[in-house]
C-alpha positions as CSV (number, residue, x, y, z in Angstrom):
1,X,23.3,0.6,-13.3
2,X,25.7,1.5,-10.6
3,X,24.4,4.3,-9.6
4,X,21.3,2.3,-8.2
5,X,23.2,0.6,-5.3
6,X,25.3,3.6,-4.6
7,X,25.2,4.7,-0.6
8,X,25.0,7.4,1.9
9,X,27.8,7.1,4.6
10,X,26.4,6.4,7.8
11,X,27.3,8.9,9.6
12,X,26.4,11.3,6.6
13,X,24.6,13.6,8.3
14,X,27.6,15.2,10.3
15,X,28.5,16.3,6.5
16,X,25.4,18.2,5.6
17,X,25.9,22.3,5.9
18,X,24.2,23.7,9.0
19,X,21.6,25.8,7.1
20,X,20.4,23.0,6.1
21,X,20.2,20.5,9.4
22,X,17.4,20.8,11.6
23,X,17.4,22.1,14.9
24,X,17.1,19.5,18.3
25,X,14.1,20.4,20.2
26,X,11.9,17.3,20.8
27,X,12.5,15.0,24.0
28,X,11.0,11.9,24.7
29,X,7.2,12.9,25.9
30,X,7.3,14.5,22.6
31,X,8.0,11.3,20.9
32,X,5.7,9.2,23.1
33,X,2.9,11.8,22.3
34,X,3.9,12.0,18.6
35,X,3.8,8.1,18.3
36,X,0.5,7.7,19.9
37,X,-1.1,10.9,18.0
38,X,0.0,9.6,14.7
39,X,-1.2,6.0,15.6
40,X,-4.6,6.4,17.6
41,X,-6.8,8.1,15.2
42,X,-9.1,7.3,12.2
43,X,-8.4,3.5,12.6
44,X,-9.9,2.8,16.1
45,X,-12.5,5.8,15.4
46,X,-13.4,4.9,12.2
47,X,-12.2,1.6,10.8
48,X,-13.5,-0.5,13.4
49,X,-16.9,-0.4,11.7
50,X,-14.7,-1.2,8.3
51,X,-12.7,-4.5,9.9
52,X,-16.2,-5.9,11.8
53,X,-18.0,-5.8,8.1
54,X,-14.8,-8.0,6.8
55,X,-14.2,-10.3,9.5
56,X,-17.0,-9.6,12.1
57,X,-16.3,-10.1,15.8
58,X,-13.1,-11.5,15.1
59,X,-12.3,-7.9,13.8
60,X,-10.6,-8.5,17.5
61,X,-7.7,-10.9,16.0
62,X,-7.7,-8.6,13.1
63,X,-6.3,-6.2,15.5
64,X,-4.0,-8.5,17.5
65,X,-2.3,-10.0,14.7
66,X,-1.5,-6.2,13.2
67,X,0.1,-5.5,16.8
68,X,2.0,-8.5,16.6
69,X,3.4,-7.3,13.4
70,X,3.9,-3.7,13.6
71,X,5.7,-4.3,17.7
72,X,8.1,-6.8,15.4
73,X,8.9,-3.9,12.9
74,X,8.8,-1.1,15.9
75,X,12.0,-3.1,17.3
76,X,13.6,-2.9,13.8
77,X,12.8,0.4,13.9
78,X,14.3,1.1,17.4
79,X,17.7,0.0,16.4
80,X,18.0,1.5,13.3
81,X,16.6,4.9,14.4
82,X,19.2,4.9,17.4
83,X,22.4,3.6,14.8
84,X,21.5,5.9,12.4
85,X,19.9,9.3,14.0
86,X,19.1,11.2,10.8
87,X,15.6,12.7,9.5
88,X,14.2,10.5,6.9
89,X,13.4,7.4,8.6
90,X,13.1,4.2,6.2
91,X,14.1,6.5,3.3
92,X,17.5,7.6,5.2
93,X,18.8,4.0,6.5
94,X,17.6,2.4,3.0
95,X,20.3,4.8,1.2
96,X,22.7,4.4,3.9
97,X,22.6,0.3,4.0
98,X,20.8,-0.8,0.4
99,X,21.5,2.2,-1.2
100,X,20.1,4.7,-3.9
101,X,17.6,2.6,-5.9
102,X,15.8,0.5,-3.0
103,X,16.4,4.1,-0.7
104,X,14.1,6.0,-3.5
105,X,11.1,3.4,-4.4
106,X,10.9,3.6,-0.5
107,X,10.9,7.4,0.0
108,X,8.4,7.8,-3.1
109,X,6.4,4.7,-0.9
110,X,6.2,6.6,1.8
111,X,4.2,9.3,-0.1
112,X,1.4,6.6,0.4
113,X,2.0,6.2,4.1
114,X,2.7,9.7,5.5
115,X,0.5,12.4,3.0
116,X,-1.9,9.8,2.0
117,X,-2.5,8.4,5.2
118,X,-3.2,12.5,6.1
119,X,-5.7,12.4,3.4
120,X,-7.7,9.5,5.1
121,X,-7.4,10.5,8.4
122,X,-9.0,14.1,7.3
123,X,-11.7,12.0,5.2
124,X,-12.7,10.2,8.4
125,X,-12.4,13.7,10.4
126,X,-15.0,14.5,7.9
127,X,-17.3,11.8,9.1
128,X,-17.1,12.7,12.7
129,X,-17.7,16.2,12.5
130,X,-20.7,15.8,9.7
131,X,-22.1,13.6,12.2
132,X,-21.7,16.3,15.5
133,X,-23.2,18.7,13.5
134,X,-26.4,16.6,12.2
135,X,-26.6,15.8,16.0
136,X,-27.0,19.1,17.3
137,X,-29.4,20.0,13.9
138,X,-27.2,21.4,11.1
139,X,-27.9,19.8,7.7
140,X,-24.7,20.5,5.7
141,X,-25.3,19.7,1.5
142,X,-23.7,16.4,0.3
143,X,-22.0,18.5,-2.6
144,X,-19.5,20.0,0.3
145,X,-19.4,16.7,2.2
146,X,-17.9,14.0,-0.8
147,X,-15.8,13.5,-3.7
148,X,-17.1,12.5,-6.7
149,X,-17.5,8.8,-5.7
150,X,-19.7,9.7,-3.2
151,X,-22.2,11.4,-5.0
152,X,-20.4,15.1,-4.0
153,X,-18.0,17.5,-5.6
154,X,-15.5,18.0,-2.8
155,X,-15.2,17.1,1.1
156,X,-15.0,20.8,2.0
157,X,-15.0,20.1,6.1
158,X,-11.4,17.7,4.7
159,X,-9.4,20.0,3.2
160,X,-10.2,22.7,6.0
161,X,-8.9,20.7,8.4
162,X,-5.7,19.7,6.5
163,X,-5.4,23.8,5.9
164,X,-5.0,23.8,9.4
165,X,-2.8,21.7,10.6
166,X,-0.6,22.8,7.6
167,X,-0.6,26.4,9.0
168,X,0.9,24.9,12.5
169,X,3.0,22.9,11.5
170,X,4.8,25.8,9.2
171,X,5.3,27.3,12.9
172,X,7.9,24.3,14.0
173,X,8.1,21.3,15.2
174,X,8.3,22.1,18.7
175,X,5.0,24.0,18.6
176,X,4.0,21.5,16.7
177,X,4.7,18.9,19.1
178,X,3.0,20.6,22.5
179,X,0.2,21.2,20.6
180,X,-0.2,17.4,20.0
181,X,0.5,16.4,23.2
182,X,-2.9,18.3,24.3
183,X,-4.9,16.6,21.6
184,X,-3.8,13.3,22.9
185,X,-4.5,13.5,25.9
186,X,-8.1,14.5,24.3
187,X,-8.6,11.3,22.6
188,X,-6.9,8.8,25.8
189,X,-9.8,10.4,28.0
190,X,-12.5,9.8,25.0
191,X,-11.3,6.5,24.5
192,X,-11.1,5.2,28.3
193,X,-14.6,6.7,29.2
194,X,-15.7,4.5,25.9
195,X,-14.7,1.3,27.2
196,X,-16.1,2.1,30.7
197,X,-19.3,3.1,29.6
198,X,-19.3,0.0,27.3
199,X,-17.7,-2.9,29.1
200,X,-21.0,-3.8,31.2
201,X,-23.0,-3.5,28.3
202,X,-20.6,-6.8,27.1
203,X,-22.9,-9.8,26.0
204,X,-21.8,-13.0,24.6
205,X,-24.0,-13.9,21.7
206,X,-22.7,-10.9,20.0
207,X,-19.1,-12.6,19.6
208,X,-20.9,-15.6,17.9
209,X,-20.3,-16.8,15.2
210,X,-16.8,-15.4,16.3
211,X,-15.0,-15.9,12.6
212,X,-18.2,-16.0,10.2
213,X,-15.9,-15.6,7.2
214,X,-13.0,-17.4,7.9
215,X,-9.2,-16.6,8.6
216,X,-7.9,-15.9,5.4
217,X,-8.6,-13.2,2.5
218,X,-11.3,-14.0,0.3
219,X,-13.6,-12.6,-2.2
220,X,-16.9,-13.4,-1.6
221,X,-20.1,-11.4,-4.0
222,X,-17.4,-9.5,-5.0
223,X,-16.8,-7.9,-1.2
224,X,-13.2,-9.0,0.5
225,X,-13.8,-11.4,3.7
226,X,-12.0,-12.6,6.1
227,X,-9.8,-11.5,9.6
228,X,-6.5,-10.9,7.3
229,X,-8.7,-8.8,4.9
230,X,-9.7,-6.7,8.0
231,X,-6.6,-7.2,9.2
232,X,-4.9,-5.7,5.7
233,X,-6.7,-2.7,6.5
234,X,-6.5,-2.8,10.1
235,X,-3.3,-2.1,9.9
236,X,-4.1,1.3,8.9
237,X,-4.9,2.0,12.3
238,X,-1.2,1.2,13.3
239,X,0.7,3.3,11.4
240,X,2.7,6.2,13.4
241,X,5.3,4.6,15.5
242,X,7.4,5.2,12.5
243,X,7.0,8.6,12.4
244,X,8.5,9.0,15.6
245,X,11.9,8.3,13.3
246,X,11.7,11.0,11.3
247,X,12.0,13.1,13.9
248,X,15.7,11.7,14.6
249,X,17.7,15.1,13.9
250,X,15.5,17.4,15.7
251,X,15.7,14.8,19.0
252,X,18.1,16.1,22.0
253,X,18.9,12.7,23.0
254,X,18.2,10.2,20.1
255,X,20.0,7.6,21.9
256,X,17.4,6.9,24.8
257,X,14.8,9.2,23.9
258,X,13.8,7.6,20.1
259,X,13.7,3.9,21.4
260,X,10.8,5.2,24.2
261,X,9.2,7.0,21.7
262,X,8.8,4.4,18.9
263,X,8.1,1.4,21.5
264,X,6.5,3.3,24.3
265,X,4.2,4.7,21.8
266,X,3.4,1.4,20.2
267,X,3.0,-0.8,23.3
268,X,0.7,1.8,24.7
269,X,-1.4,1.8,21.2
270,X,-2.0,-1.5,21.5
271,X,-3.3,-1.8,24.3
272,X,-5.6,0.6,23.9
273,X,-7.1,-0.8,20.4
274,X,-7.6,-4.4,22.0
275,X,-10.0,-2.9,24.9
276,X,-11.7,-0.8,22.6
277,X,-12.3,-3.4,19.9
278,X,-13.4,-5.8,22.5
279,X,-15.8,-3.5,23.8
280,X,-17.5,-2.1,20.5
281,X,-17.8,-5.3,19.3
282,X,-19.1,-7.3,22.5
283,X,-21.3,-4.2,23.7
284,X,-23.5,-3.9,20.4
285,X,-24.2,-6.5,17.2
286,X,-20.9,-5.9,14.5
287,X,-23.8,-5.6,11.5
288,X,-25.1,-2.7,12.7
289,X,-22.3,-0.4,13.3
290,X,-20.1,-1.9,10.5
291,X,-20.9,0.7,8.1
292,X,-21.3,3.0,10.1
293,X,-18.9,6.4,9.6
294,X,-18.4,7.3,13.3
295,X,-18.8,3.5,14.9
296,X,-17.6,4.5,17.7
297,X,-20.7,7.5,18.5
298,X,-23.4,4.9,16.9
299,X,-22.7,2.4,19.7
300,X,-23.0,4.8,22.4
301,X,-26.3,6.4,20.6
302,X,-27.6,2.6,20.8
303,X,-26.9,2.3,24.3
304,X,-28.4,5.4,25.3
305,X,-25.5,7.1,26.0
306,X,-26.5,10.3,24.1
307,X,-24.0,13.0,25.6
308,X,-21.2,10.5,25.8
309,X,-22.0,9.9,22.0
310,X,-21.7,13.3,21.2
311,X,-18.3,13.6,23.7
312,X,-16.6,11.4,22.0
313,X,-17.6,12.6,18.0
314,X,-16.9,16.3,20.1
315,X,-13.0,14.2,20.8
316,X,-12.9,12.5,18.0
317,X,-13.3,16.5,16.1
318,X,-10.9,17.8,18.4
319,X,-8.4,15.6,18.4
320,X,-8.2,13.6,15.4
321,X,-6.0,16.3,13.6
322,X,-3.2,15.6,15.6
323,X,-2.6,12.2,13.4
324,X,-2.5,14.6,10.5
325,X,-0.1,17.0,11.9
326,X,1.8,13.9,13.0
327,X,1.7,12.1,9.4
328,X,2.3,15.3,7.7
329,X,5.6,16.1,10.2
330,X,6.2,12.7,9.1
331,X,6.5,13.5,5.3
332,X,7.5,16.8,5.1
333,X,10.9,15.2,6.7
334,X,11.2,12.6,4.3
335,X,10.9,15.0,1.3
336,X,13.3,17.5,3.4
337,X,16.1,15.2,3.5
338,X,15.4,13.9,0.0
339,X,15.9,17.0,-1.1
340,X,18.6,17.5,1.0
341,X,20.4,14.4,-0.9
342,X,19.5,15.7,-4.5
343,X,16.8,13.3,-5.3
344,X,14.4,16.2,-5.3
345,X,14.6,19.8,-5.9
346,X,17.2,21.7,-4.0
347,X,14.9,24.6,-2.9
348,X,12.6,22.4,-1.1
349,X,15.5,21.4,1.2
350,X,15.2,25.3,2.5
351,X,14.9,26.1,6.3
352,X,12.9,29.4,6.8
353,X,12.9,31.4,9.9
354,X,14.5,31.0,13.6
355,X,12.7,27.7,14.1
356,X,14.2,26.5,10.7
357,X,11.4,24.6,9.6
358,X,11.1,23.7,5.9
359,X,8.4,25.9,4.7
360,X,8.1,25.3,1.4
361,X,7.9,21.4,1.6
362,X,5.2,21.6,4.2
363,X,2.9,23.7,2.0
364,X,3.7,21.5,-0.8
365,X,3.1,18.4,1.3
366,X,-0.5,20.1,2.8
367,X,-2.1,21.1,-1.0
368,X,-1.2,17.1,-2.1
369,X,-2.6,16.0,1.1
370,X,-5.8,18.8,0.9
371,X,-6.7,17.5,-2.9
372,X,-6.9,13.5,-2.0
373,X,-8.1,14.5,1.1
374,X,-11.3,16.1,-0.9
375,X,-11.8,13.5,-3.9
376,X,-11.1,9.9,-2.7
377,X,-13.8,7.6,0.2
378,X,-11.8,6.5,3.0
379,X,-11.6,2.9,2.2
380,X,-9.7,3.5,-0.7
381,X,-7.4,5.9,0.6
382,X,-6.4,3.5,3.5
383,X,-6.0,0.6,1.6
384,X,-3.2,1.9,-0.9
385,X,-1.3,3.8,2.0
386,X,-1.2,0.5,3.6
387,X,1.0,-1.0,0.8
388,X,3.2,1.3,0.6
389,X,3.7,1.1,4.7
390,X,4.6,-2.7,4.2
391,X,7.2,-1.7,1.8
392,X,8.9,0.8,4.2
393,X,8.3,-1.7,7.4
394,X,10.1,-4.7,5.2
395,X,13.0,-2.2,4.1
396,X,14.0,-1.8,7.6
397,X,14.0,-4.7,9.0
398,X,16.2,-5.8,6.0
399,X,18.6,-3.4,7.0
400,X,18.6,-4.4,10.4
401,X,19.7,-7.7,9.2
402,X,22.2,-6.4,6.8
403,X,24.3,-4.5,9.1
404,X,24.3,-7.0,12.0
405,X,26.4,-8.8,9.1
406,X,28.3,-5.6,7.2
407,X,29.0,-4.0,10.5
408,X,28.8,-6.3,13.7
409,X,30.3,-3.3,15.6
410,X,28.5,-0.4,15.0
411,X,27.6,1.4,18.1
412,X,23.7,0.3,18.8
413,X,22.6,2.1,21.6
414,X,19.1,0.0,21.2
415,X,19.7,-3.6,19.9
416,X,16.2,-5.7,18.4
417,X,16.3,-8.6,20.9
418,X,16.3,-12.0,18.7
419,X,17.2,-10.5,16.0
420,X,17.8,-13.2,13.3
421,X,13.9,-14.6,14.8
422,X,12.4,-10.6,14.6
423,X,13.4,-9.5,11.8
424,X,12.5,-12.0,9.3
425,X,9.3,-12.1,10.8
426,X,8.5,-8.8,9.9
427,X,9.3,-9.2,6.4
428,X,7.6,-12.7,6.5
429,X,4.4,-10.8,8.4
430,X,4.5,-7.7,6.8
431,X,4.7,-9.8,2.6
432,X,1.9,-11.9,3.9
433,X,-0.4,-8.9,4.7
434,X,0.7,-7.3,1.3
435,X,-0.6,-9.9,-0.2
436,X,-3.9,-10.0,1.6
437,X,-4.9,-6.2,0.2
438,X,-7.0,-6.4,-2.9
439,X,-5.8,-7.2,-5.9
440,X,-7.0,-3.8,-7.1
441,X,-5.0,-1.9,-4.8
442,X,-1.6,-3.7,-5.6
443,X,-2.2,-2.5,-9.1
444,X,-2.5,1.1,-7.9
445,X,0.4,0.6,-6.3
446,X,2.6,-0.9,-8.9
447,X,1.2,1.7,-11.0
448,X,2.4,4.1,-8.2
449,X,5.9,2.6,-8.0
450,X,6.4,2.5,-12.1
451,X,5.3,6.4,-11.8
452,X,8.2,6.6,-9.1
453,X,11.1,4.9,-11.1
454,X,10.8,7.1,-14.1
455,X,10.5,10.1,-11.9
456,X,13.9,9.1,-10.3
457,X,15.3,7.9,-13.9
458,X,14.6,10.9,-15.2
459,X,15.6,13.3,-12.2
460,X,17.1,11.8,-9.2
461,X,19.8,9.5,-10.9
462,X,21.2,12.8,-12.7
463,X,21.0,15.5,-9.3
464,X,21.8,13.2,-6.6
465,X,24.4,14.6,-4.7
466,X,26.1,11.0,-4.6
467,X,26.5,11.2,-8.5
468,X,28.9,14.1,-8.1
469,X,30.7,13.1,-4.7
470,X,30.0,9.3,-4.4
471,X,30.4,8.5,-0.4
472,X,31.0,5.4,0.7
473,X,30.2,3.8,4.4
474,X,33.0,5.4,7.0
475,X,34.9,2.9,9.2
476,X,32.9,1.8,11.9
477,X,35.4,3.4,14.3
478,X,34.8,6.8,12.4
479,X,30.6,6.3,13.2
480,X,31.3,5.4,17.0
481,X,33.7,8.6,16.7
482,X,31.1,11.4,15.9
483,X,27.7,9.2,17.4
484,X,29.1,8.0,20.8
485,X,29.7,4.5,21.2
């Protein structure tokens, strides 16, 4: 069983043959852009009605105690994306620090967060452009508009969306990346003019009862209650920061320019959510919107805010793909550099063209994401791409804490202040909302995670590149050497 905690050097990455690195092109208002496109999206547009029908108005806490959390892990994150600036993210310093067997359930976890987290984000893209079109008249079939659960045969406006965004991200990742900094500056404007148009509309009785089922998760007539059950899903809404870490090799300046991505973006995010939360849920009774697909539009249709409704399903169209480009930039990376290791196929590891983007992995990634994209509702999507977030937000701040004690002196251009209070937690935070999901959805994800071992048993153990060459971690001297100290 050796071969499970075998590891990547750290600096591992100055090994890999230049055909196969990719090529620095992002600086920091790339990464601010990319954090906050992959993390404002289908959870404040969507889930807000979602997280109000689980924990009503204190859908609000639901929210607060998920930025608590994910600001915790974005620190984590900070440090290890500046010690260790590889593509990969939670995947790469997992094999570097834990090693090969903890480094693989987390790669084949982040399948649930980056390409399933596409598919749910295109599901609620869905919802918003269904509901612009019915607005302005066109009456599209059910049987084009939802899976089978649903009552349709395929969500048609879904996987043309994730077609897309597939077809521009095949063109780079700097094209990619000024492409989303338009489309989020689309959904900032839609979001402000929400809360202005909303925030005088405010009235008190609608945050009362503020907590009408409680703190913790519950069932209750077989529905899940309770702020950490909205909060368990919530959470959905906060993915993306991370993704800002894949994107490590193809920074100019990892050093400075990954630690104001990943916080910038996530402070910034924040922010945002609270206001809006406040607003939707203060401006219009929680019951009525809860199940409502595009909350967001309803609220402003009840107010009387009929072209401001349509505005911001019109943003919500427009710029919604850019958490799917993000998410899917995201897990084309991670595959890339799996791939790149041996765990996968070597051919997906492949750089085609002058931009040397990995072509094949991208169309691989967009057909997985376009098929659960068109099956599966939204709630259920979100909820098992949520676990396997956890898992990857745990994994690093375990690293964290293991090198602060393997290697006290690697060079950390960004060091997660109290570490030893941080850290722990995030694992602490990040187990207890695990555990609040439904107990459904952790058996999807077991069931996930026992597809994944025997995967790697029967492949990845066998072509890793570490089972031919084992590497061990260099001197720290040797890191500071070819990183800068």
């Amino acid at each position: 069983m050796k071969f499970l905690t075998r590891r990547k050097a750290l600096n591992a990455i100055h090994g890999v043959d230049v055909s196969r690195r990719l090529k620095p092109t992002l600086s920091w208002p790339h990464l601010v852009a990319l954090g906050i496109g992959a993390i404002i999206g289908t959870g404040i547009y969507t889930l807000t009605g979602i997280g109000a029908e689980r924990a009503g108005p204190a859908v609000i806490l639901a929210f607060a105690a998920c930025g608590a959390l994910c600001i915790f892990a974005a620190l984590t994150y900070a440090e290890m994306a500046t010690a260790i600036p590889a593509a990969g993210s939670a995947y790469t310093y997992a094999y570097s620090v834990l090693g090969e067997g903890v480094a693989w359930i987390i790669g084949w976890s982040l399948i649930l967060e980056y390409s399933v987290t596409c598919s749910a984000v295109a599901v609620g893209w869905s919802g918003y452009m269904t509901g612009l079109l019915t607005s302005t008249g066109i009456h599209l079939p059910v049987v084009i508009l939802a899976g089978p659960d649903d009552g349709g045969f395929i969500n048609l406006p879904a996987v043309l969306i994730v077609a897309a965004v597939t077809a521009l991200l095949a063109r780079g990742a700097r094209e990619s990346a000024t492409v989303n900094i338009f489309l989020v500056a689309i959904k900032i404007t839609a979001l402000v003019a929400f809360v202005c148009l909303t925030v005088s509309a405010i009235r008190p009785e609608h945050f009362t009862p503020f907590m009408p089922y409680g703190f913790t998760s519950h069932t209750t007539n077989g529905e899940t209650k309770g702020v950490m059950a909205a909060a368990a899903i919530v959470f959905f809404a906060f993915f993306g920061f991370d993704a800002v870490s894949t994107s490590a090799e193809e920074v100019k300046n990892p050093r400075r320019d990954l630690t104001i991505g990943i916080i910038g973006s996530m402070v910034v995010s924040t922010i945002v959510y609270m206001a809006v939360a406040a607003c939707a849920v203060g401006a219009w009774p929680y019951t009525e919107f809860a199940r409502s697909g595009e909350p967001l539009a309803f609220i402003l249709r009840s107010l009387n805010h009929p072209f401001a409704a349509f505005a911001v399903g019109a943003a919500a169209v427009i710029a919604l793909p850019s958490v799917i480009l993000v998410m899917m930039f995201g897990q084309t990376r991670v595959f890339f550099v799996m791939a790149r290791d041996g765990l996968l196929p070597h051919w997906l590891s492949r750089l085609s063209g002058e931009r040397r983007a990995p072509l094949n992995i991208t169309l691989i990634v967009g057909t997985f994401v376009a098929i659960i994209g068109g099956m599966f509702r939204l709630d259920q999507i979100a909820e098992l791409s949520n676990a396997g977030t956890l898992l990857a937000f745990i994994s690093v701040a375990v690293c964290v804490m293991v090198l602060r004690i393997s290697n006290p002196n690697l060079s950390r251009p960004f060091r997660c202040p109290a570490v030893w209070v941080v850290a722990p937690l995030s694992v602490i935070g990040c187990a207890y909302f695990m555990s609040s999901l439904p107990p459904m959805t952790l058996v999807r994800f077991a069931i996930w995670n026992a597809v994944g071992v025997t995967v790697y048993l029967a492949y990845g153990r066998r072509k890793s590149h570490l089972a031919a060459k084992p590497l061990v971690l260099d001197k720290v001297d040797v890191i500071e050497a070819e990183f800068g100290s």
